[in-house]
N, C-alpha and C positions, 0 to 999 in steps of 0.2 A: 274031195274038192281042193283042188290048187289056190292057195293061197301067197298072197303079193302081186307085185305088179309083172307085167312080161315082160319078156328082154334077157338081156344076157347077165350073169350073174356080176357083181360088183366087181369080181377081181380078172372078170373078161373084158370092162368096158373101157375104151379108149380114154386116156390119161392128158389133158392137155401139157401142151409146153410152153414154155416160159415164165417168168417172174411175174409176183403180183407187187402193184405199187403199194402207196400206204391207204389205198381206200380200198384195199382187196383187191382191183378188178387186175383181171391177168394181161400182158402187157404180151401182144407177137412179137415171137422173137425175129420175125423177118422184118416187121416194121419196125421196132426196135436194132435193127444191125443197117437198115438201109440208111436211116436219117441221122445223121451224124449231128449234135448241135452246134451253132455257128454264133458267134457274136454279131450284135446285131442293135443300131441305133433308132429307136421308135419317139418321133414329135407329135404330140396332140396338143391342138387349141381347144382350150377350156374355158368356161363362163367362169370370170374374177369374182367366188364366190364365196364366202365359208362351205367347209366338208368338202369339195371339189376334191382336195387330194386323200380326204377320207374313202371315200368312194372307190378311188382307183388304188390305192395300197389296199383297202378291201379284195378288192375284184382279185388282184393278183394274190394276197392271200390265199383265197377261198380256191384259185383254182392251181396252187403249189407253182406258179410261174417263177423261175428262179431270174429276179432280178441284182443284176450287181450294181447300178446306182441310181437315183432318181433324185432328180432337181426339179423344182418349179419356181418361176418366178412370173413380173408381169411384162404385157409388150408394152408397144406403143397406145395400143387402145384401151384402157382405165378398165373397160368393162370384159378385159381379154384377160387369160392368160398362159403363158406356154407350158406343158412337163414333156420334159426331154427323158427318155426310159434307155437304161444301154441291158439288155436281155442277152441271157447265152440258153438257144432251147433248139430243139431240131423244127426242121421248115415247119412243119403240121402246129408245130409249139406257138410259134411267133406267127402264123396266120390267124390264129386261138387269138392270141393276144391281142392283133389287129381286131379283130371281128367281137371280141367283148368289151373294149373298149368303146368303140364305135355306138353302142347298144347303151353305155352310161348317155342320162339324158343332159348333165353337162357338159358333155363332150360335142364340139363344134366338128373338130376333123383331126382325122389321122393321118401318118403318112412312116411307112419306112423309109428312114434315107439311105442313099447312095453314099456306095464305101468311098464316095473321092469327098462326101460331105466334109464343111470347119467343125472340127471336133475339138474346144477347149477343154479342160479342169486348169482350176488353180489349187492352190496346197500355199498351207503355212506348215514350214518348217522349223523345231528350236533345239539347235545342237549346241553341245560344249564346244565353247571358245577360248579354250586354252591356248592354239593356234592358230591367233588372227588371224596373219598373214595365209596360212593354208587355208583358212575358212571360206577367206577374201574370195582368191584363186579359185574354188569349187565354184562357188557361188558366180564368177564372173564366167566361168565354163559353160550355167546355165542361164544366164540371163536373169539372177537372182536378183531381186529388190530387198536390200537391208529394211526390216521395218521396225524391230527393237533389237535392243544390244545391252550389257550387262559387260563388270569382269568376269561373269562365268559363263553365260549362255548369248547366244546371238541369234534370230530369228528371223527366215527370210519367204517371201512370199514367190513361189514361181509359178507360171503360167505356160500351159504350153498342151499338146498331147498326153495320154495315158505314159507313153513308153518315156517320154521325156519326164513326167514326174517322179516315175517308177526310177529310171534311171537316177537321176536327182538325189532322190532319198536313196539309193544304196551309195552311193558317192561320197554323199554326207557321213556315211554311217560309217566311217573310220573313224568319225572324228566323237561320235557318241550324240544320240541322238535322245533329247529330249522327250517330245511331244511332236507328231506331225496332225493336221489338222485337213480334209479333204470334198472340196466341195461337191465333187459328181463330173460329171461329163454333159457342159452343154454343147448345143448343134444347130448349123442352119446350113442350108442348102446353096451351095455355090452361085452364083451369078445371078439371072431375072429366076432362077427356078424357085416354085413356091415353097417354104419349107413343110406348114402344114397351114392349110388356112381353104376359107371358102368365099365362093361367088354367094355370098345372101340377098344381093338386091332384088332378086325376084321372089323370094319367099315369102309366104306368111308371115304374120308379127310371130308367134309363136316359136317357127320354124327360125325365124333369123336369128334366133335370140341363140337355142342350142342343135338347130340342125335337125334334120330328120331322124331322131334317136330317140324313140318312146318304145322299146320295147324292153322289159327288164333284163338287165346284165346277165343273167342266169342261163338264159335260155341259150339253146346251141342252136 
């Protein structure tokens, strides 16, 4: 009597390829070499709520979305409010993200923006001021605002782009840098174009509140 199961023996059977991530599953190496990941700026309007941004630092948690900064603050409407995400993931990555998002039921709406979007951060800066005068000079290079000053250290707030603050703080750093302090990357959308936001006048009370999003964040 032949015993085990049929087929060909263990050291005949095809072997897959490529990497597995950190949940085990094994990751194609062709869709892994096609999608390159891209930076990428994501606006959601969210109900001004407690856990609101519990929620979404969970979400991207639980599914290893590698974010590099997240702000939230509120709008105009008391009962709104905005988180601006800047994500570096390949396309499939950052559609994931759109699409589990969406699915949180405080989430009102999503939207990626357009590379020509206002992308600010600001930064506090506090370098040694040993060299007023050059401090000055730096500082008036970037459109730096003095906000404290000492005879040892001097501290300035600038505003502007990623690359200008980046910039900024290596500039600085001749002179020895203290502490730099960095708030994120917010964003809106140029001209009448909407940055993230919805037509609710025709919805349900329900619906106007968070949007058509009752289904749990989990599901694909």
């Amino acid at each position: 009597m032949k015993r085990g199961l049929e087929g060909p023996a263990p050291e005949e059977r095809p072997t897959p390829a490529g990497r597995r991530n950190k949940q085990g599953i094994r990751i194609d190496p062709e869709v892994e070499a096609t999608h390159e990941p891209r930076r990428t700026v994501i606006s959601a309007l969210v109900a001004h709520e407690p856990g609101v941004l519990s929620d979404v630092s969970g979400l991207f948690s639980r599914r290893q979305f590698n974010i590099e900064s997240l702000t939230v603050g509120p709008t105009d409407d008391e009962e709104r409010a905005r988180i601006t995400i800047v994500v570096e993931e390949p396309d499939p990555g950052i559609d994931q993200v759109e699409k589990q998002l969406r699915k949180l039921v405080p989430v009102i709406s999503v939207r990626e923006l357009e590379p020509d979007a206002m992308r600010r951060e600001l930064a506090l800066v506090k370098v040694d001021a040993a060299d007023p005068a050059s401090v000055s000079a730096v500082a008036d290079m970037y459109d730096a605002t003095a906000v404290d000053s000492s005879p040892e250290t001097a501290t300035f707030e600038i505003t502007g782009s990623r690359q200008k603050i980046e910039a900024a703080v290596e500039t600085f750093s001749q002179f020895g840098i203290r502490e730099v302090s960095r708030t994120g990357l917010t964003a809106m959308a140029r001209g009448t174009d909407q940055t993230a936001g919805a037509d609710l006048t025709a919805q349900p009370a329900d619906e106007a509140k968070y949007g058509d999003n009752t289904q749990p964040a989990d599901d694909d």
